[in-house]
N, C-alpha and C positions, 0 to 999 in steps of 0.2 A: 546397277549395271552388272549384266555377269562377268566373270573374270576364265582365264583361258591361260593353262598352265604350258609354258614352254621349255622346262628343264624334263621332262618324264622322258622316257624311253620309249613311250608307247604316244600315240599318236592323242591330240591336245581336245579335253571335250571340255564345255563349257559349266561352269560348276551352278549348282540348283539357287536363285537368289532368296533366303531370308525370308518366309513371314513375317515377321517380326518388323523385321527393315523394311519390307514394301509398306506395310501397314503405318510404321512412322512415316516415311518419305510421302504417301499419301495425306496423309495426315496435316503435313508441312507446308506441303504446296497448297491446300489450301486456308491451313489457318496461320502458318508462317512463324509456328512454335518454335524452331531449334533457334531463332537468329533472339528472340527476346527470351528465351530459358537462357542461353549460353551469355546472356548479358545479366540475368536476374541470380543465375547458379553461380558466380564468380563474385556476386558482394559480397563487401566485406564487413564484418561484425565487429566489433572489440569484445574484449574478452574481460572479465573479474565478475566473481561472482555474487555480488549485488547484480547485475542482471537475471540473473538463474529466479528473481520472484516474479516476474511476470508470465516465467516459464511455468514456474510450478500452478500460478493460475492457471493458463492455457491447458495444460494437464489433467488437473485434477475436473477442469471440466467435461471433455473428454471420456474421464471416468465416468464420469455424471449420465454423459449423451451413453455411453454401454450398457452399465448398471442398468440403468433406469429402461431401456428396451427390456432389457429381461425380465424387469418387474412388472412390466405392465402387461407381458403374458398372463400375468394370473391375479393381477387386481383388477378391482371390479368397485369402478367409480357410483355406485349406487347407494342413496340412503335408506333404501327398502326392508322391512326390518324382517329376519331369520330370526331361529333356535340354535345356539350352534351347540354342534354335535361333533366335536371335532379335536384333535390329539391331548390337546393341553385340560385337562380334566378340573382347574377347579375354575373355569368359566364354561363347562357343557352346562346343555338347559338354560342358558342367558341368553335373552333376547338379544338383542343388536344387528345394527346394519351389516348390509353384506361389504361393504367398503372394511368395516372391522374383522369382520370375519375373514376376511379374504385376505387381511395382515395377518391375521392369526396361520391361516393357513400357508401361507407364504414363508413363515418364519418355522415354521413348524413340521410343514409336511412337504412342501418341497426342497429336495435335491438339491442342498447347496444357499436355499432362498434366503435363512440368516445371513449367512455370509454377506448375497450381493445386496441385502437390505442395509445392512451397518458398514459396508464399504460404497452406500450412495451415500450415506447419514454422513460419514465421515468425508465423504468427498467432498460435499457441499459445505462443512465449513473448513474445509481447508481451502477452496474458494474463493471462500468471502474472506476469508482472512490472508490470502496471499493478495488479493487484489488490493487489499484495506495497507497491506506494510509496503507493496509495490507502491501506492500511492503515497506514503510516506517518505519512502527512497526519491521520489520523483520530486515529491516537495521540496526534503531539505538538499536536496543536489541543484535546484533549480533546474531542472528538466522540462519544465512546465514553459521556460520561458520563449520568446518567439524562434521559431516559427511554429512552437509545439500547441501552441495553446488549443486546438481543435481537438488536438488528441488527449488533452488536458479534461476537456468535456466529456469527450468520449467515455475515459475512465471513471472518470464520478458517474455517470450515468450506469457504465457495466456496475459498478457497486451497486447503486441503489438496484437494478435490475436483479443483480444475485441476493440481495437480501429479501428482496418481495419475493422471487423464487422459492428462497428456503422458506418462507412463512408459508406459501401456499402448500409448498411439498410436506412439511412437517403436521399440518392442518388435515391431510389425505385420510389418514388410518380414520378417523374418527373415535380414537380412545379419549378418556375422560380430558387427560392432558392437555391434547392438538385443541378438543371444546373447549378448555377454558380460553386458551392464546383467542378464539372464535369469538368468546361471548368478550373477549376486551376489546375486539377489532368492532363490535357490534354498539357495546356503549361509546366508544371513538366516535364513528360514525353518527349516530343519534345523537353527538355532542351539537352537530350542527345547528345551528340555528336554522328551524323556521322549516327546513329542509328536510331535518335529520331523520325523524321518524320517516317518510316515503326514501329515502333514501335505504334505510334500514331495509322496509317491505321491498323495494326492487332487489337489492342487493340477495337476499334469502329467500328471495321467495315468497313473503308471506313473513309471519311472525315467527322472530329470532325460537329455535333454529332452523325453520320451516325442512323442506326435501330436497332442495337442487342447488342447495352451496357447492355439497362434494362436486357433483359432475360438472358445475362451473369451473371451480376449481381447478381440478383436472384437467380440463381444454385448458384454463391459463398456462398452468404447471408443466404440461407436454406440447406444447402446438404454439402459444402464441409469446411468452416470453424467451424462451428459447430459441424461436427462431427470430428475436429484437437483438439477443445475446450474439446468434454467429454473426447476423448481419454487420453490428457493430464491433466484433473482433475482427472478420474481414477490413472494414474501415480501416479500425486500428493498427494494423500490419502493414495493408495499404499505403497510410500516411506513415510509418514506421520507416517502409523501404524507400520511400519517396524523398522522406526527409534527411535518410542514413541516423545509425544509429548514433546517439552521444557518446562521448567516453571521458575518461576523469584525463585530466591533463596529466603532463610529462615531457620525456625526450622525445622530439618527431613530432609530437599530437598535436595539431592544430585546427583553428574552425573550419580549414579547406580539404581538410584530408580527414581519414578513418585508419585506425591501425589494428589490425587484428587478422582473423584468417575467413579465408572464403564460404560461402554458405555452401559450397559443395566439394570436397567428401567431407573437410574438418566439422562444420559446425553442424551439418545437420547430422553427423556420426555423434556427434556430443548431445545434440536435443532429444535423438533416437535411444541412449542409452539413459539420460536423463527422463525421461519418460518412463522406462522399465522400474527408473529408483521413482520413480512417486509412486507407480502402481502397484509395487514392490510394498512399499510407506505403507499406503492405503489398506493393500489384505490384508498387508499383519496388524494393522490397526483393527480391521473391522473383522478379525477375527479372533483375537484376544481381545478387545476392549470393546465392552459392552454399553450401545447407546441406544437409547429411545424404546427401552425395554416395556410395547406398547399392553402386552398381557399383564403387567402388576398393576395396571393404572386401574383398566374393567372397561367395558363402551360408554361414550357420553349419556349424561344425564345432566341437562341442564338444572335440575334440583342440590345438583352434589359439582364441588369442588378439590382438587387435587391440593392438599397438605402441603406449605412448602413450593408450590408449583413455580416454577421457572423455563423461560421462556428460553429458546437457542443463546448463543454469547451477543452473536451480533444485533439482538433486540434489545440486549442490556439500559442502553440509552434511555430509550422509549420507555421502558417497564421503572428506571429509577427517577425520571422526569413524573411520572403520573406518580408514583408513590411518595417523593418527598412535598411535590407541590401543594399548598396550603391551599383549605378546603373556601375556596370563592364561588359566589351564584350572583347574576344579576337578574333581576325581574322586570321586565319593560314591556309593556302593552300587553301581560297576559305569555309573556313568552319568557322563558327559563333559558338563561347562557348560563353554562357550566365554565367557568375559566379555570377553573383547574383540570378540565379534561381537555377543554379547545386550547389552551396555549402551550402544555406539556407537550399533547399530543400530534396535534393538527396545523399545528403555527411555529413555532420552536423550531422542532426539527430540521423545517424545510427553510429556516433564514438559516440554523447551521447550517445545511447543507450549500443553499446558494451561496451563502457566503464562500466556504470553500472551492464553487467552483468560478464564481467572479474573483479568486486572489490573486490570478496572474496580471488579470486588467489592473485592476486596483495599485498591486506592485508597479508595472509598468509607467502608470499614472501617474504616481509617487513620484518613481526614480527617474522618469524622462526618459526610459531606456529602448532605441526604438531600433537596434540591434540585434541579429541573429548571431546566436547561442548555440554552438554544438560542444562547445565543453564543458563539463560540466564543474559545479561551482562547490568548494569543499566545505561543509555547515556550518565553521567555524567563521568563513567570509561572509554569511549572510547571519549577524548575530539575532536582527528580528525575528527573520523568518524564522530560524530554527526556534527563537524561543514561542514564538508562534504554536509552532508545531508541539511542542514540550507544554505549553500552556493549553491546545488542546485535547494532548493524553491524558495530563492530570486531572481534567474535568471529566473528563470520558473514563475515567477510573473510579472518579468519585461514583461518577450516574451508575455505573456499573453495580459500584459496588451497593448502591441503596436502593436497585434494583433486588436484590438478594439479602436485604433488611431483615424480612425475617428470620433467614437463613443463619445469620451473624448473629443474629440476641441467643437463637436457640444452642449454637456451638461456645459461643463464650458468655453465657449466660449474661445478655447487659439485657438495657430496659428498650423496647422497639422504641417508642415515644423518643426517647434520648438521643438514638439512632439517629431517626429523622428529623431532629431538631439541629443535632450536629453537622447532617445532610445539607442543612438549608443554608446553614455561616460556610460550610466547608467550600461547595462551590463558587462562592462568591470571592472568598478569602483566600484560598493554596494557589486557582490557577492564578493571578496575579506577582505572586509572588515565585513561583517559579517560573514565569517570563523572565522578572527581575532578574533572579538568581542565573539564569540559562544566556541571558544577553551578557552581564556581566562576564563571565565562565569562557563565552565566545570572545567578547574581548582581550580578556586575558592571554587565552591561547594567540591570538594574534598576537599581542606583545611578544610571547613568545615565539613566534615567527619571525620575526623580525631582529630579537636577538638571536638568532640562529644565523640568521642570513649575516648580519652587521658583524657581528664577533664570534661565528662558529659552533658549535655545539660545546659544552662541561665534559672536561674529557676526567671528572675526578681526579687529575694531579694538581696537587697542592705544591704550589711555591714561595719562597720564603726570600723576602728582600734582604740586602744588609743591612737597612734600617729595624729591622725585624718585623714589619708587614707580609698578613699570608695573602696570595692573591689564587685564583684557580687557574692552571693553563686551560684554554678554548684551543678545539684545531678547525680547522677549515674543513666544512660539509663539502658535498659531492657536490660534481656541476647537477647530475639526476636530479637531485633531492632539491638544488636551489630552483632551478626551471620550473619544477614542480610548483615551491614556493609562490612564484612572480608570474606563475602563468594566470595572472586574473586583472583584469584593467582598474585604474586608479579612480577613486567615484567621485564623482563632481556633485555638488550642493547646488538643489537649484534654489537661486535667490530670488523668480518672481518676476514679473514681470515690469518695469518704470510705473511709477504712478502717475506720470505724465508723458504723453506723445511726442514726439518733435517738434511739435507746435505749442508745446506749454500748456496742452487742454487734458485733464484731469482725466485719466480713465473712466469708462464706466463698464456696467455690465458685470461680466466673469469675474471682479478685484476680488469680494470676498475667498470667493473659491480660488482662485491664484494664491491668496492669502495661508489659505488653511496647506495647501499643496507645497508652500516655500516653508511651511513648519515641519510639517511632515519628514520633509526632504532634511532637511536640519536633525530633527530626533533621526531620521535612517543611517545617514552617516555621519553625523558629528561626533560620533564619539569612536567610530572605525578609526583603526591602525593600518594606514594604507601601507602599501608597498615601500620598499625606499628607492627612490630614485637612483640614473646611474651614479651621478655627482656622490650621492650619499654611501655607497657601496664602493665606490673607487676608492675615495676620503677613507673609509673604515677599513678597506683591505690593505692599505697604504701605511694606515697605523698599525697594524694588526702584523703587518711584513716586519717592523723593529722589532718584536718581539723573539728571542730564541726560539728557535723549534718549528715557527710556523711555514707550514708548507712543505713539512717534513714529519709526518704522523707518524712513519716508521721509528723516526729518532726520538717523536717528542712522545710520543704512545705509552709509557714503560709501565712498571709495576709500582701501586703508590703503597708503601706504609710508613710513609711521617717520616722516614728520615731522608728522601732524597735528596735536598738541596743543605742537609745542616753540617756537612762539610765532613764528618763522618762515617757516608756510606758512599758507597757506588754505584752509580745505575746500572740496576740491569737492562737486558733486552728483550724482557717478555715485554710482548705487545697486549696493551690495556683493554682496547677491545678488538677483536678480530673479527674484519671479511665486512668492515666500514667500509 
């Protein structure tokens, strides 16, 4: 509406209204944007910086969708084979596809093309790997737990979708390299039984490495995974906003509330300048550090293999499963199973993975726990889980690392053979044991919790009875610090269900499995340090009040060197620790 100025001296003319503004207020009436933006611009976030990894994912994809327009102005998805003729002079006069050449030339002759080559290279595994430790954050915080578990799937799925991304992306150039990762994806496939070989010929074309992988490829690589990925980041944010976001407990923080600041101007001024530091990250990564340097490799020839060749990080797995796995064939009715390429490769994988993404049912199952969670839970409270989590790094270290078998005999001269002999005990034998070690480790620090809560924190003064006993002063934690502690509910054992009815008739059915679930529940928390109750906390501060000093940190605080209490010095008033 126009407006009409009444303080002028001169007579009152009606002022011009806003493009801008007509265009929004059009806009409004009929999609009804300002009433749900001015309800969705006001949520509120919490804040610490474990959340900043789903950000740097969100990001460095981002990068990905920019880079990669650029690039594909001047690559050229064809396996057509050229002479090239072209900057880098000790590959002129080599035959090779134009998809090769058109890396060469991209890295070489266009304007800036290294750069946005090794700033998509590095973008995509900063990707896979922020989405890989975000999933980690979410495990051992229990983030996962209800009502998350949709977006719990979501995420394992965006992984596996960023790792088949980067295998096709890395696959593109067609240098010697990206062919080998090609001819392993190829014997993979033909592992199948019965199948394999047509599978193989659809898949290529014709016989490994036939002509129309690349430009397969390529449509997967730009067009069809990509756009699985925004659709599922949308989801993701979706159920994000819907569900509010979790935050770690404290003063104020509760399952019904969120404490943090608004998504409009704080947080998205904080997501907007976090973005400049990834992209920021990324240049000067992929402009000093040199990756996938595809001119030393030469073009594919499936006759010749790369020395040493190693595969992205995030296929580590994969490549140290098929090389440790002992050499198994079975023969039945004229037909060849390969199990050491069907179960490293084809089979393995994919129960780790479901496993991972059915852990939250599985958990829930366990613990009977049919509550919503928006606080989140600190690793130490859930001693499984986390050793869980700990139990599958160590394994995923090992595959990694006999992934890169070769790699290791030739740097510290040992024997390959030995390698993967070691390979084969290692996996079975370390992650078990740092389970053990890591569940232990959690329960401990809980003890430790508890003595904190019960008798105060070791404030290192020593004191000295008249019997001549030393005993430590404790002073009293913060109320912060205790809330924090107790902010987590006490966990109850399920014992199972009666073995008999009301009526005195004998169960049947579901008993064994009730059975196994009433153990289960037993090993998850029978050996947890639960909370202490108020009765136990009242009792302890009660005793803890006869004591000199306590509840007086300023007075009981001082400077300790051995002689305070022996009757020969004086306390002073330096405070022990400051800004407790």
């Amino acid at each position: 509406m126009s407006q009409a100025s009444t303080t002028a001296k001169t007579a009152a003319k009606p002022s011009k209204p806003s493009k801008v503004g007509a265009a929004a207020t059009w806009a409004d009436d009929r999609l009804g944007l300002a009433g749900l933006g001015k309800k969705q611009l006001r949520k509120v976030f919490p804040d610490h910086w474990s959340f900043m990894l789903g950000e740097i994912a969100l990001w460095s994809f981002v990068i990905l969708l920019l880079t990669g327009v650029f690039l594909t102005f001047w690559f050229k998805p064809s396996m057509g084979e050229v002479v090239y003729n072209g900057s880098y002079p000790q590959l002129r006069g080599i035959e090779m596809s134009e998809a090769y050449a058109s890396t060469l030339h991209i890295s070489f002759d266009v304007r800036g093309g290294l750069l946005m080559r090794q700033m998509h290279h590095w973008a995509a595994m900063l990707f896979v790997a922020a989405m890989f430790v975000h999933l980690m954050r979410v495990f051992l915080t229990g983030a996962f737990r209800k009502p998350r578990e949709l977006n719990w799937l979501i995420g394992g799925v965006l992984l596996l979708l960023g790792i088949l991304e980067g295998f096709a992306g890395y696959s593109l150039p067609d240098d010697l390299l990206s062919g080998t990762g090609l001819r392993i994806a190829d014997g993979i496939v033909k592992a199948t039984p019965v199948l394999g070989t047509y599978m193989s010929f659809f898949l290529f074309g014709g016989e490994f490495p036939g002509d129309v992988i690349i430009p397969r490829l390529y449509a997967v690589h730009i067009l069809l995974i990509p756009g699985l990925i925004l659709a599922l980041i949308g989801a993701h944010m979706m159920l994000l906003v819907y569900h509010k976001h979790t935050q770690w407990p404290g003063p104020g923080r509760t399952n019904e509330n969120v404490v943090g600041y608004p998504l409009m101007p704080i947080y998205m001024a904080k997501a907007g300048g976090f973005f400049f530091i990834v992209f920021g990250v990324t240049a000067l990564m992929g402009g000093l550090l040199s990756i996938n340097p595809v001119w030393r490799y030469g073009p594919y020839n499936p006759a010749e293999v790369t020395a040493g060749s190693q595969p992205d990080w995030y296929m580590g797995v994969a490549e140290g499963l098929l090389r440790i796995f002992p050499g198994i064939e079975t023969h039945i009715l004229g037909v060849t199973i390969s199990w050491n390429i069907m179960l490293p490769a084809q089979i393995l994988p994919f129960v780790i993975f479901g496993g991972v993404l059915l852990y939250p049912f599985i958990e829930a199952w366990i613990t009977g726990d049919k509550t919503e969670h928006h606080l989140l839970e600190r690793p130490r409270n859930a001693p499984n889980r986390t050793a869980f989590l700990v139990m599958f790094m160590t394994a995923y270290g090992l595959l990694w690392a006999a992934g890169g078998n070769d790699i290791l005999a030739v740097l510290f001269h040992l024997d390959l053979n030995q390698i993967t002999y070691f390979m084969r005990v290692a996996v079975f034998v370390l992650p078990p044991l740092a389970f053990i070690a890591t569940r232990r480790w959690c329960i401990s620090l809980q003890r430790a919790d508890e003595a904190r809560l019960l008798h105060g924190y070791e404030t290192g003064v020593i004191m000295r009875s008249v019997d001549g006993g030393y005993t430590e002063r404790h002073a009293p934690i913060t109320l912060d610090e205790a809330y924090t502690l107790t902010a987590r509910p006490r966990e109850q054992i399920y014992a199972g269900s009666p073995e008999t009815d009301a009526n005195g008739v004998r169960a049947k059915g579901a008993r064994t499995l009730d059975k196994v679930r009433a153990r289960l529940s037993k090993y998850w928390f029978g050996d947890n340090v639960q909370k202490p109750t108020l009765q136990e906390l009242e009792d302890a501060h009660h005793h803890a009040e006869l004591e000199p000093g306590w509840g007086e940190p300023d007075k009981a605080l001082v400077a300790a060197d051995g002689h305070q209490y022996d009757g020969r010095h004086e306390m002073g008033d330096d405070e022990l620790r400051k800004g407790h």
